[in-house]
N, C-alpha and C positions, 0 to 999 in steps of 0.2 A: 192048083197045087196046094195041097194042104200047107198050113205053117205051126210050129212048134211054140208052145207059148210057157216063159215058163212061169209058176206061181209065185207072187210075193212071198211066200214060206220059205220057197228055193232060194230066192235073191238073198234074200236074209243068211239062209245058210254059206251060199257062196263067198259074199261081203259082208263079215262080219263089222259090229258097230266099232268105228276107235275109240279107245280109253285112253285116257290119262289127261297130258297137254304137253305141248313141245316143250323140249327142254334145250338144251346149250347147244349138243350138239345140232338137233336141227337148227335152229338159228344160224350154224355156222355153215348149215350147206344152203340155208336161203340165203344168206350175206356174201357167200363165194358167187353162187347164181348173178347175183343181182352183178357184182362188179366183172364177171366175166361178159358180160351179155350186155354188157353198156359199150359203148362203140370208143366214146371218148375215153376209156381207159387204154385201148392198145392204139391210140396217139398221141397221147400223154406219154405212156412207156417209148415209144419210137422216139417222140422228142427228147427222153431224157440219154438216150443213149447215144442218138445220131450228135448232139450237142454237149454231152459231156467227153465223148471221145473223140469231137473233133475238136474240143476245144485244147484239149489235153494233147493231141495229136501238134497242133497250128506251136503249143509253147515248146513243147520238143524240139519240132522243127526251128524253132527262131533260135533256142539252145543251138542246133548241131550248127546251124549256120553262121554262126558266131561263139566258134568253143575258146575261142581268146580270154583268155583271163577266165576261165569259170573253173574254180578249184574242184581236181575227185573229191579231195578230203571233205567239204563243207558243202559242195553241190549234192542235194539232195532228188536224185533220180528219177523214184519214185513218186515224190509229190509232187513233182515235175509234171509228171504221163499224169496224175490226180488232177492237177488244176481245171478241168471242167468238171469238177462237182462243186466249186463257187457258185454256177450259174445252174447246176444239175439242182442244188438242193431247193431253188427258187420252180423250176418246174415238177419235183417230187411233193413238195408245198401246197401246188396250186391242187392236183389232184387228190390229196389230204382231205383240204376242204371241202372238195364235189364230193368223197366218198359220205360226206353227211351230209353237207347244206341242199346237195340235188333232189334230196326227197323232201325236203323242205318245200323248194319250190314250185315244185310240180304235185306236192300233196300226197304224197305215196306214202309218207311218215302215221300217216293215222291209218292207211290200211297195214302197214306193218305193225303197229304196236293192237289193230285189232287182233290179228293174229296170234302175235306174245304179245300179249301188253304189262310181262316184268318188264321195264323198262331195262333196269341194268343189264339185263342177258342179251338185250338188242344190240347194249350202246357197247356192252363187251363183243361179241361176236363181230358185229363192224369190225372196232380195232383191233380184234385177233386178225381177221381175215386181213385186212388191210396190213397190218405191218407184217403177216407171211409173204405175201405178196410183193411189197417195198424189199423184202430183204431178197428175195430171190432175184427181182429184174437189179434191184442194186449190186448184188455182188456180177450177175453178167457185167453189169456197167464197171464194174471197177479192174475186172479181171480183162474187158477188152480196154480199157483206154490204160494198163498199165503194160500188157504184149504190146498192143502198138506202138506207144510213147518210148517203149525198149527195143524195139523195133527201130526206131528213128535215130535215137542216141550212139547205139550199138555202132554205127560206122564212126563214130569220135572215141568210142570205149571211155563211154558215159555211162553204161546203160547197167542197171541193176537187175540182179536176178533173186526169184521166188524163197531161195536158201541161206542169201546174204541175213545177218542180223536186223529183226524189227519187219523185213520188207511182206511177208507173209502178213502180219498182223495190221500194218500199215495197207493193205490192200483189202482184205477184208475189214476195216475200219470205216472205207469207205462206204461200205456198203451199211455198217451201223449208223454212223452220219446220217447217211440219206433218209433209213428210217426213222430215225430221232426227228428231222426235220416233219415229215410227214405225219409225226404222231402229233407233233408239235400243232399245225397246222390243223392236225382233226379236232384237235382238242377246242382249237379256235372257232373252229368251223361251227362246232357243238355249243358252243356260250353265244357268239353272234346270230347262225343258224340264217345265214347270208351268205353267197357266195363271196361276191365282189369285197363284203366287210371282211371274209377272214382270211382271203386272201390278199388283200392291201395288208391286215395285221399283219402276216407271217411274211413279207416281205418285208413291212419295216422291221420286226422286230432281226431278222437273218440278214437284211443286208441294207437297209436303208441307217442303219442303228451303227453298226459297226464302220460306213464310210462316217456318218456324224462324229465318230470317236476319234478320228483321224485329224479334226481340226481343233481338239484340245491341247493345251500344254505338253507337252514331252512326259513331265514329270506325272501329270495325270493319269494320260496314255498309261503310264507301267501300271499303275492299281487299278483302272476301271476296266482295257480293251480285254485283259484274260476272264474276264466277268461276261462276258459279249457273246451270245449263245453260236453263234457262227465260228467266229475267232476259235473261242476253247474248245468247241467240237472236232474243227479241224483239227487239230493235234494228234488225233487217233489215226491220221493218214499221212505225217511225218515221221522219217525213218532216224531223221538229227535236230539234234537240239540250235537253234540259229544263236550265235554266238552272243552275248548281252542281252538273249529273249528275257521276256519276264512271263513269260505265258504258262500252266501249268504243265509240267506231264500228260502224256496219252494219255492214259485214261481217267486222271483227274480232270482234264479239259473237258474228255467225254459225259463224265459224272455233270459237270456245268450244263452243258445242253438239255442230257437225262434229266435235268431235273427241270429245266423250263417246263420238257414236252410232259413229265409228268404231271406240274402244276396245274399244267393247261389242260390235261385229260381230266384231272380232277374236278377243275372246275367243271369243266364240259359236262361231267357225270353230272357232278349236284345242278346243273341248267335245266339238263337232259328227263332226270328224274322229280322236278317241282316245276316246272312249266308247263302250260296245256300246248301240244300237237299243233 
């Protein structure tokens, strides 16, 4: 049987050569690739979800089953069904990290930057793709652990709804939280370039930091704990002000955190881009 062969002139025609070099956008469909296609990322999200909305879930219910003495007026609902993203933003955190420090360890970090080797367009696309990512499973996560936690309430006529004032923003806040945390985290991840280092950091600095603040003076407490990247974060997912707080506004709180995780991408950049691979 004869066979058909075709001439390297053909080839050429067919396949022409590529020009240029990648740019942003590609980066950002290598960087979606890499964290969809990693296994540990849709266990990490399973965990953040099954444990923030059961956490959130367990404080509702210990509310309805003791609704004695818990005021409508200053009972805040909402942050109620919220309270598992205390422990959510500690599992959003750790996954931060892996989305940099993994190529570190395994050594993939130099065949990625063979490929782009701008440095910043790598270390940008990561944290684009990554905080797309964080905001999307986070708002699932905030939008179920706040029907259910209303869900649970509702037979005490506890329970708040999506139209009441602040409760909309307070619920998608959570889900800005979460990725503040996570950027926060990557940022660590990229100055350390460790897993284990920058995820002990970003646990101390979100929760080991904040219980420390709890064993200073009273008087202290009021000007240091709203400083507390955790503490003032939360605040974007309270719908009332707790009476005698000294703790900022939503979104001044928020702006507190935004600027850790900004600091810490900062740094992570200038690591990212004067460091060898």
């Amino acid at each position: 049987m004869a066979t058909t062969q075709i001439a390297p002139a053909a080839c050429q025609r067919l396949l022409p050569p590529q020009t240029g070099r990648a740019g942003f956008g590609d980066a950002l469909r290598s960087e979606f690739t890499k964290i969809k296609s990693t296994r540990s990322t849709y266990w990490t999200m399973l965990a953040l979800i099954v444990v923030s909305v059961g956490i959130g879930a367990l404080a509702c219910a210990g509310t309805a089953s003791h609704p004695q003495g818990v005021s409508p007026t200053n009972f805040d609902a909402t942050q109620q069904s919220l309270a598992g993203l205390y422990v959510g933003q500690l599992v959003i955190a750790a996954l931060g990290a892996l989305t940099i420090t993994s190529e570190y360890s395994t050594g993939m970090i130099r065949t990625s930057l063979s490929v782009q080797p701008r440095r910043g367009v790598v270390f940008a696309a990561k944290a684009v793709v990554f905080a797309a990512v964080t905001l999307v499973i986070g708002l699932i996560t905030s939008f179920a652990s706040f029907f259910v936690g209303q869900a649970i309430l509702s037979s005490h006529h506890l329970s708040a709804t999506l139209g009441e004032p602040n409760v909309l923003r307070a619920v998608i806040g959570g889900a800005l939280f979460l990725t503040a945390c996570g950027m926060l985290a990557y940022g660590l991840g990229a100055v350390l370039r460790h897993t284990a280092a920058a995820i002990t950091a970003a646990i101390g600095l979100l929760f080991v930091l904040t219980v420390l603040v709890q064993f200073l003076p009273q008087s202290w407490q009021n000007n240091v704990d709203k400083w507390m990247p955790a503490l003032a974060g939360s605040q974007i997912w309270a719908t009332k002000v707790t009476p005698g707080s000294h703790q900022f506004p939503a979104w001044g709180g928020f702006a507190v955190l935004a600027g850790y995780a900004a600091v810490a991408i900062i740094a992570g950049l200038v690591c990212f881009r004067t460091r060898d691979a």
